[in-house]
N, C-alpha and C positions, 0 to 999 in steps of 0.2 A: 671522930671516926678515924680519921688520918692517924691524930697521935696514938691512939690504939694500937693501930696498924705498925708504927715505926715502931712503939713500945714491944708488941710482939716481937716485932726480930730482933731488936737488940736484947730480949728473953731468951730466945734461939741463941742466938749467936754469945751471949755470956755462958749457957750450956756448952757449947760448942767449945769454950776458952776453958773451962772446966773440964771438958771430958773427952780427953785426947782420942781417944779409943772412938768414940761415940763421933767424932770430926770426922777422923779418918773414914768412918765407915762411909759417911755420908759423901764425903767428896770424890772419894773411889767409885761411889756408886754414880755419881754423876761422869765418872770417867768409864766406866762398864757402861753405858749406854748409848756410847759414841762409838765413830770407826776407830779402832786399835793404832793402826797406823796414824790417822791425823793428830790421836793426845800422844802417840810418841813422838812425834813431831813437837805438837806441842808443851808438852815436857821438859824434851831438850833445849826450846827455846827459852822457858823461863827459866833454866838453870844458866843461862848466859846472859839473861838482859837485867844484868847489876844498876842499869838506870833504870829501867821502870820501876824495880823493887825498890830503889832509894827515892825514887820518887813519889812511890805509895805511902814511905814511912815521911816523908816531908808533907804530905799530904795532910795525912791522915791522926799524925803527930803533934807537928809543930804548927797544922791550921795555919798555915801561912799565904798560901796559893788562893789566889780568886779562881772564881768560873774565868772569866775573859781569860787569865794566864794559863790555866789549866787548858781549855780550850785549845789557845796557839801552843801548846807542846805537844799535845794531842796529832794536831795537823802537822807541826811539824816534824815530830821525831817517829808516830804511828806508821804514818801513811806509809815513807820510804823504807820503813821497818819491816812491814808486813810480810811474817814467814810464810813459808809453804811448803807443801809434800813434795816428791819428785811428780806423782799426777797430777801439779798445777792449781791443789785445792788451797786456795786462800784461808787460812787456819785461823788467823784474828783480823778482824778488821778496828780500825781505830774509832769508830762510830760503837762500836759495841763496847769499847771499856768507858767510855765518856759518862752513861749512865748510871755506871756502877761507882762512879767517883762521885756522881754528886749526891748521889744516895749516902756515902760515906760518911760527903762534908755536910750533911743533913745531921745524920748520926752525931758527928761530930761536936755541931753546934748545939745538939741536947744533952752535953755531955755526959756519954754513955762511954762505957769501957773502950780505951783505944784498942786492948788487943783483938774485943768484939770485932770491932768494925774494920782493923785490917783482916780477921777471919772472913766478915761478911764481903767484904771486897775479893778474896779467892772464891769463895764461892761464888757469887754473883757473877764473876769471871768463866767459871768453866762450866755453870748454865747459858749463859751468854754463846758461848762457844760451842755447845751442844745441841745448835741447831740444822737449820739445812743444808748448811754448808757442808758439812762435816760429815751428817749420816749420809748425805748422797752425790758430793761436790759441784751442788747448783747454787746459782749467787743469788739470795733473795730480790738482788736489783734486778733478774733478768728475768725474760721467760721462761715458759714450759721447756724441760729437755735443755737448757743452756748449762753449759758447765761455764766453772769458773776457771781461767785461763794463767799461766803463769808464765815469766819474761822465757824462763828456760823454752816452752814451745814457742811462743812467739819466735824467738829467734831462729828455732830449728822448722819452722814455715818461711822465714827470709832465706836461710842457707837454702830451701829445697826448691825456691821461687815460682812464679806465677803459672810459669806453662808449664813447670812439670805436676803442680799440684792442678792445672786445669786436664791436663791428658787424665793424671791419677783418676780424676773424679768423673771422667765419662766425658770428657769434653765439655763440661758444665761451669756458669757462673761465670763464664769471662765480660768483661765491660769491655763498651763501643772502643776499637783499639784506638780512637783520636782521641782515647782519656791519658794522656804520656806523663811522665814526671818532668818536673820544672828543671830540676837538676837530675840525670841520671843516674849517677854513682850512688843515688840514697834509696834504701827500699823503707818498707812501711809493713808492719803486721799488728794486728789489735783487732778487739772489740769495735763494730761498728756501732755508735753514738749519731741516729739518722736523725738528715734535716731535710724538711720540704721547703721551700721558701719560694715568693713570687720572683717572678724575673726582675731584673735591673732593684732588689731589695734586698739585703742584707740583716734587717732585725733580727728573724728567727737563729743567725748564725751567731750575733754576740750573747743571742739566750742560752741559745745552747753550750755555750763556751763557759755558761755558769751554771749549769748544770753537768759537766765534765767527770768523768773522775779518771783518774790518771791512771793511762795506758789506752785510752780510749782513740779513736780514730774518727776523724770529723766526718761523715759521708754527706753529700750535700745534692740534694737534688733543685739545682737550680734552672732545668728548666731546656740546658744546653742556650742559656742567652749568650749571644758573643759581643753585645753592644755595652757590655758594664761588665767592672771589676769587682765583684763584694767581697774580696779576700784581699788583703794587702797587710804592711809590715805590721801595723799597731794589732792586727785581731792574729797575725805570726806570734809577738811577742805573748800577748793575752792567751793563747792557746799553749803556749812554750812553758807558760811561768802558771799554770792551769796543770800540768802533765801530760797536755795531748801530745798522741805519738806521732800524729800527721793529717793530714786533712787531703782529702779525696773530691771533688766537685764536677759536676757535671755542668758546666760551664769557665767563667774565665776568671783572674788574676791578675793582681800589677805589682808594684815595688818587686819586682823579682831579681835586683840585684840584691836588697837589704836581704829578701827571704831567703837567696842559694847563699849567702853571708850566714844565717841561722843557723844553716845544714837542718832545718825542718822541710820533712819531705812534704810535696807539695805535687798530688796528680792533678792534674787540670786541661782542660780544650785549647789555652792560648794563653794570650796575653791579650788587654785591653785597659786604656790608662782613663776610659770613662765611668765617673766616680756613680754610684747605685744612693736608693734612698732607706731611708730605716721607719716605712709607717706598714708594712701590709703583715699579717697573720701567714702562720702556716703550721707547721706539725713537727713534733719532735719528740723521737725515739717511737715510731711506727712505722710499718711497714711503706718504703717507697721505691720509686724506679729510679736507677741510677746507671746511667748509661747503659739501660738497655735489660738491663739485671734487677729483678726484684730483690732488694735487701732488707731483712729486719731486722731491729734494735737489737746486738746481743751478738749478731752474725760476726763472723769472721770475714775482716779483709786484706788480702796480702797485694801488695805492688813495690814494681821495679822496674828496668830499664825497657822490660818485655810489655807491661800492662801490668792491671789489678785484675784478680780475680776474686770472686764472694764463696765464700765455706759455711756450708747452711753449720750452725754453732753443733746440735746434735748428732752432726755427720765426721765431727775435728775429728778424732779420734782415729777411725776408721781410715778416711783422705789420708793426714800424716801416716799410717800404715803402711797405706796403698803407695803415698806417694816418696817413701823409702823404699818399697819393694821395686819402682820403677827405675829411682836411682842405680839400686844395684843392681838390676839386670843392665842397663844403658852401659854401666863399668864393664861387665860381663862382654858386654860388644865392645866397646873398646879395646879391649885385649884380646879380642879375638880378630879385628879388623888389625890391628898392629901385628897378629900373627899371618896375617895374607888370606883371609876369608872376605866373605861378599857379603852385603850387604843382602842382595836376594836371596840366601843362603840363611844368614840370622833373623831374615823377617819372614821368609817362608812366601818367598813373592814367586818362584818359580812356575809355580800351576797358576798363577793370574796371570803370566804373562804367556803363558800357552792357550788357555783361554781365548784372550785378546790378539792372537796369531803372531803374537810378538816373537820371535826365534834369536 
């Protein structure tokens, strides 16, 4: 039934080779079904990435590449590849073309026409792509209402930081302020990737550091123990050389020379140089409490010199809005306090403090 099945579309797909006309329709029509802008995007991308295309025809040609080699190119040229819109939609992910190669090299080892099967490899490519990502910009790894996040916002949530994106959002999502940074001068924005774990235990956290994906943010509900470290330099490096962008804990930390040495941001309750154990259970990537703050898997978390604050993920959007519209009014008083105005004056404090018999 299987070879059927392969048989079939390498049937397709030598039509396909034969009838230029009859390709195009079909591949176009797989591009009319997406967002407009994410296949212009994506588009322009494959007219610039002269390696993957050399790499399909080394593939797909000269059969020379295993699964394992395929695989670590995959991870390592995909991942830090990964294009995107200016609205943060992650457009390919490296997990989506993987399938479509070994299908190829499937193909391949029944030797069936090579132009077939590099045909069948663009299409299977921009079905591949023409899913949720794309028609709605949610990441099938998240929840309901989670968009998928790009470096470009991330960073423009670091530039607008913690207290201005907590006033923006109604005074909401701030963590217990004894959550500080290890070092100051580093901030942090991403994807929360949550962890619940038992006090003075560490397991759930090296779990969760393999289950990672890069750009993600460790949040760590440990409990607020102060009598044990579960974060130190080696799960620093394993989190670093993993992609994590930082790690958040509601409890304590050690090696913090080797980790301010990283520049991996690191919020945490303290320091304590007493070692934890790796046997108890706990949960990861579900909703937990984390200094004080319910956060879920997916959620947005920003920290700096000032604290962290949690960005429900369905609310980014709007917050970054808000919390640009706050900036530039703040600029607006700036230059007006520099021109010799008050403060009672810009905030409209005057009838409160006649109220209050204040004169």
């Amino acid at each position: 039934m299987a070879d059927n099945g392969i048989s079939m579309m390498a049937a397709i797909a030598t039509v396909l080779v034969f009838m230029p006309g009859f390709m195009g329709l079909s591949f176009f029509a797989a591009i009319a079904s997406t967002d407009v802008l994410a296949w212009r995007a994506v588009l322009g991308w494959m007219s610039k990435t002269t390696d993957i295309v050399r790499l399909s025809i080394i593939v797909l040609i000269k059969n020379k590449i295993i699964e394992s080699q395929v695989s670590h190119w995959l991870k390592r040229r995909f991942q830090p590849l990964c294009p995107e819109t200016e609205y943060g939609l992650q457009i390919i992910e490296y997990q989506y073309i993987l399938p479509s190669l070994y299908f190829c090299l499937a193909l391949e080892k029944g030797r069936f026409c090579r132009q077939a099967i590099f045909i069948v490899f663009l299409l299977f490519l921009s079905m591949s792509c023409a899913d949720e990502t794309l028609r709605t910009g949610r990441s099938p790894h998240s929840g309901k209402g989670q968009r998928m996040t790009s470096q470009t916002v991330m960073d423009t949530l670091k530039t607008l930081g913690s207290a201005t994106i907590h006033e923006a959002q109604g005074q909401r999502g701030a963590m217990d302020s004894g959550i500080k940074p290890l070092d100051p001068t580093l901030r942090v924005a991403g994807r929360a990737l949550t962890v619940d774990c038992s006090p003075g235990d560490n397991l759930l956290i090296h779990y969760a550091i393999s289950k990672a994906r890069p750009g993600d943010v460790l949040v760590v509900d440990a409990k607020g123990f102060t009598e044990g470290g579960p974060w130190g330099d080696i799960l620093t490096l394993a989190a670093t050389l993993a992609g994590i962008s930082g790690l958040i804990i509601d409890g304590m930390v050690r090696d913090a020379d080797t980790i301010i040495e990283s520049r991996f941001p690191v919020f945490c309750r303290g320091l304590s140089i007493k070692g934890t154990h790796k046997h108890q259970s706990g949960k990861v990537n579900e909703t937990i409490q984390c200094g004080g703050v319910a956060i879920r898997a997916g959620d947005i978390v920003v920290g700096d010199r000032d604290g962290v604050v949690v960005v429900a993920s369905e609310a980014l959007d709007d917050v970054i809005t808000a919390s640009q519209a706050r900036e530039e009014k703040e600029e607006a008083y700036r230059r007006e306090l520099e021109q010799g105005a008050s403060t009672l004056d810009l905030l409209n404090l005057r009838g409160t403090l006649d109220r209050l018999g204040l004169k």
